[in-house]
Wavefront OBJ file of the C-alpha trace (Angstrom):
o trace
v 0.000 0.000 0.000
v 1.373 3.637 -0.948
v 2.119 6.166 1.807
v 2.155 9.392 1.823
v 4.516 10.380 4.678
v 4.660 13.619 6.137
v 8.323 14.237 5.939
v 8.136 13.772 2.128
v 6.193 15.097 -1.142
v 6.317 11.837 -2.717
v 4.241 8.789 -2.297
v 6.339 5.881 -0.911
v 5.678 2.386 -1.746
v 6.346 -0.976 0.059
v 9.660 -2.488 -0.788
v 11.459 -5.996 -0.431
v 14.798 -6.882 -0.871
v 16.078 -8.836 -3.716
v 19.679 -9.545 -4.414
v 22.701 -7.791 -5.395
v 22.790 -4.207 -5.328
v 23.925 -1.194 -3.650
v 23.613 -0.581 -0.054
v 20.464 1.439 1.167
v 20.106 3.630 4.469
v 16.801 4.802 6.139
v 16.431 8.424 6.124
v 14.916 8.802 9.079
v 17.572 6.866 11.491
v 20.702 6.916 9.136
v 21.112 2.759 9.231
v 21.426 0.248 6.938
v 18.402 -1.297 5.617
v 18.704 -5.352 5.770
v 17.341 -8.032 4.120
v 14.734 -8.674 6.784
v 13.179 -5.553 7.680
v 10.174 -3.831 6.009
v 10.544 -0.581 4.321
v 9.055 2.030 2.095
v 10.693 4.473 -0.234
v 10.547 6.114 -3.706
v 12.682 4.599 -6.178
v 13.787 7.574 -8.385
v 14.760 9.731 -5.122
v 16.418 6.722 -3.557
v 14.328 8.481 -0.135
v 13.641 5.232 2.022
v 12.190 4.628 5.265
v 12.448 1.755 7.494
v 8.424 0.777 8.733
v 9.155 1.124 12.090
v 10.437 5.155 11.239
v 7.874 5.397 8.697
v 5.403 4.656 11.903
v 7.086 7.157 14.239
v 4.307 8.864 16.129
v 4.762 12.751 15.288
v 4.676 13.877 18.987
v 5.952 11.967 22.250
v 5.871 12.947 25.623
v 9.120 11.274 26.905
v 10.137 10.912 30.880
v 13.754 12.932 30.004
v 11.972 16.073 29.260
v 9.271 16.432 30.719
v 8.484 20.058 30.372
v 7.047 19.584 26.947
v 6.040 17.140 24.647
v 8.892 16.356 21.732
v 7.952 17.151 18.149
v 9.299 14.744 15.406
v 11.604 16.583 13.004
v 12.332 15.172 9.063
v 15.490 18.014 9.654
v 17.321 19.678 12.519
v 15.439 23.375 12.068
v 19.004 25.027 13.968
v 20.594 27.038 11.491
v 23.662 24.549 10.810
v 21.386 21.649 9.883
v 22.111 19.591 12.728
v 21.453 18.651 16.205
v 23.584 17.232 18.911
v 21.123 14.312 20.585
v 21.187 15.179 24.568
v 21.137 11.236 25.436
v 24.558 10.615 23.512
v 25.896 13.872 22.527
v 26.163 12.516 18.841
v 25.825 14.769 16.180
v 22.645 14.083 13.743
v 21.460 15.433 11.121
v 17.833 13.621 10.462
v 15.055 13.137 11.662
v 15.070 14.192 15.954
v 12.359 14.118 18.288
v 12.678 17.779 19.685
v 11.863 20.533 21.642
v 11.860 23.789 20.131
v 11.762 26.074 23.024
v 14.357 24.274 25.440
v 16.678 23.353 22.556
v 16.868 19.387 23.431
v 16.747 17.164 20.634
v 17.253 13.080 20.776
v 17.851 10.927 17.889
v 14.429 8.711 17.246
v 16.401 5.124 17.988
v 17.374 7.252 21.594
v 14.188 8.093 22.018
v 12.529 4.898 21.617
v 15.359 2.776 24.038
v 13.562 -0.002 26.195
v 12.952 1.323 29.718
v 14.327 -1.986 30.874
v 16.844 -4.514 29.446
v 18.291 -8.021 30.727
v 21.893 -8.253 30.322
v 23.908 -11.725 30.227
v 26.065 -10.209 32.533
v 23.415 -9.444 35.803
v 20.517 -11.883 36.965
v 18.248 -8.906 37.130
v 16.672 -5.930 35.240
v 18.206 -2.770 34.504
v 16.296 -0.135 34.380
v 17.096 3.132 32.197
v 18.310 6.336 33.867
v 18.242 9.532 32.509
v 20.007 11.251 35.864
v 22.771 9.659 37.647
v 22.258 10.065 41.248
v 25.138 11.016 43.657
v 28.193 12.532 44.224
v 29.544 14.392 41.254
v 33.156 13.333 42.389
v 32.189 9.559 42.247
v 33.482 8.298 39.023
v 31.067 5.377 37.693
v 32.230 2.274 35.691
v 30.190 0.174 33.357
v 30.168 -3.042 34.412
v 29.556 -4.682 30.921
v 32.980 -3.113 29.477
v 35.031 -2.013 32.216
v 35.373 1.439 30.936
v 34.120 4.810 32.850
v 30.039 6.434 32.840
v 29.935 10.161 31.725
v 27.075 10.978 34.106
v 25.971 13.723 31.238
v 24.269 11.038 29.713
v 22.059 7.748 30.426
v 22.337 4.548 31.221
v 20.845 1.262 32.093
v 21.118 0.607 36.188
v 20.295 -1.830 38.306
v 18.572 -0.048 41.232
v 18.947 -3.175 43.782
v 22.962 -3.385 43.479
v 24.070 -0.437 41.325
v 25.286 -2.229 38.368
v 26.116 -0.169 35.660
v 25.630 -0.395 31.399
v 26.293 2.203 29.108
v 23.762 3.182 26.738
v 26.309 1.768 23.589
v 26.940 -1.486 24.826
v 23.665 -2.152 25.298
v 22.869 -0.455 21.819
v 26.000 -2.068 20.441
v 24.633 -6.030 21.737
v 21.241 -5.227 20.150
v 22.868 -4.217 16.970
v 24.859 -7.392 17.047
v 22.028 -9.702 17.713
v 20.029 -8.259 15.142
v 22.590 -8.570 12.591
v 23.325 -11.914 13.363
v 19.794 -12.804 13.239
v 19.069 -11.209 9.573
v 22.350 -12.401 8.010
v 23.180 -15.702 9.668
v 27.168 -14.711 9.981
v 26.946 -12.072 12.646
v 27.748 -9.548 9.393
v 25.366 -7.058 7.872
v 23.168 -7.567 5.163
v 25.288 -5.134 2.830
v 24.479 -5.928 -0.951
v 20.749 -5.680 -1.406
v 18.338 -4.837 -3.975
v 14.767 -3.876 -3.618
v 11.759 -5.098 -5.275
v 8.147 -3.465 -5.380
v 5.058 -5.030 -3.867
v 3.225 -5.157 -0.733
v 3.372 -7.172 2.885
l 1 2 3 4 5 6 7 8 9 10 11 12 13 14 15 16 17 18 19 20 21 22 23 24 25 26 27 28 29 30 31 32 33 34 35 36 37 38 39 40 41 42 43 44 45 46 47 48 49 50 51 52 53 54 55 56 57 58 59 60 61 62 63 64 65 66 67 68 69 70 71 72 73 74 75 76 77 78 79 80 81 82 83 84 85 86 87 88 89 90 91 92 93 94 95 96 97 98 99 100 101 102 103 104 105 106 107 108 109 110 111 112 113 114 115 116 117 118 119 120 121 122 123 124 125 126 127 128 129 130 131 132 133 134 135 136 137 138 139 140 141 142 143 144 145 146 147 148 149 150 151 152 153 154 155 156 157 158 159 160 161 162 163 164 165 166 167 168 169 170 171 172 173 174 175 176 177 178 179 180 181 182 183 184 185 186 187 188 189 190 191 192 193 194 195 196 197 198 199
């Protein structure tokens, strides 16, 4: 079925991979597209959209900012075309999920993180935390990698015992999995090609 997505004038169409071909990103989240996921796009712009982004709800109230609700963006509206995501500090220059009048942007696959995650390495839930409690002097250390917390941004914490994840390695194991799933070698699905029809 044909779309007609806010962020763009064109109507986008379901598309399926094929074989052999150039490698495609979503417009909306800058990643790969692979094999197994759904998408949409326009052929002759080469303007594609993962479903999942193509489904993005245009407004979210999220717990981080809680002033106002956040406003999905197709572009950063600042003057130099991009934003700088307040959960990572990454640059981006796509779509955001932002506030206009207190200047805090996050990138859409930031703002839809799991509130909770189970990691191999702790029997119990993490929960996510968007303000790391204590003493400013404290230094915190992931317990997943080894390597030290800026407290600027988030992270996953167990409440009970005070373990520790950063954001990216949980990010970074979700990536893996997925890409293991969809190729079968732990590898991205890199040389695609797209065919037309419909789920």
């Amino acid at each position: 079925m044909e779309y007609q997505h806010f962020s763009y004038r064109h109507l986008l169409i379901p598309l399926h991979f094929d074989e052999e071909s150039e490698e495609i990103k979503c417009i909306a989240c800058e990643r790969l597209i692979i094999n197994s996921e759904s998408f949409h796009g326009c052929l002759s712009c080469k303007y594609f959209l993962h479903d999942q982004c193509l489904n993005l709800p245009r407004w979210l109230h999220h717990p981080s900012h809680n002033s106002h609700p956040l406003t999905l963006l197709p572009t950063p509206t600042y003057p130099y075309r991009s934003y700088s995501c307040n959960e990572c500090e990454s640059l981006g220059s796509s779509f955001s999920f932002s506030c206009a009048q207190c200047e805090f942007d996050l990138h859409t696959e930031c703002a839809n993180l799991a509130r909770t995650v189970v990691v191999d390495a702790h029997p119990r839930e993490l929960k996510l935390t968007y303000e790391i409690p204590g003493d400013d002097n404290v230094s915190i250390v992931c317990d997943v990698c080894g390597r030290g917390v800026d407290k600027r941004f988030w992270m996953y914490r167990c409440v009970d015992c005070g373990f520790d994840c950063h954001l990216n390695c949980e990010k970074e194991r979700i990536r893996s999995e997925s890409a293991a799933r969809d190729t079968g070698n732990g590898g991205w699905a890199s040389k695609s090609k797209w065919w037309i029809g419909s789920n």
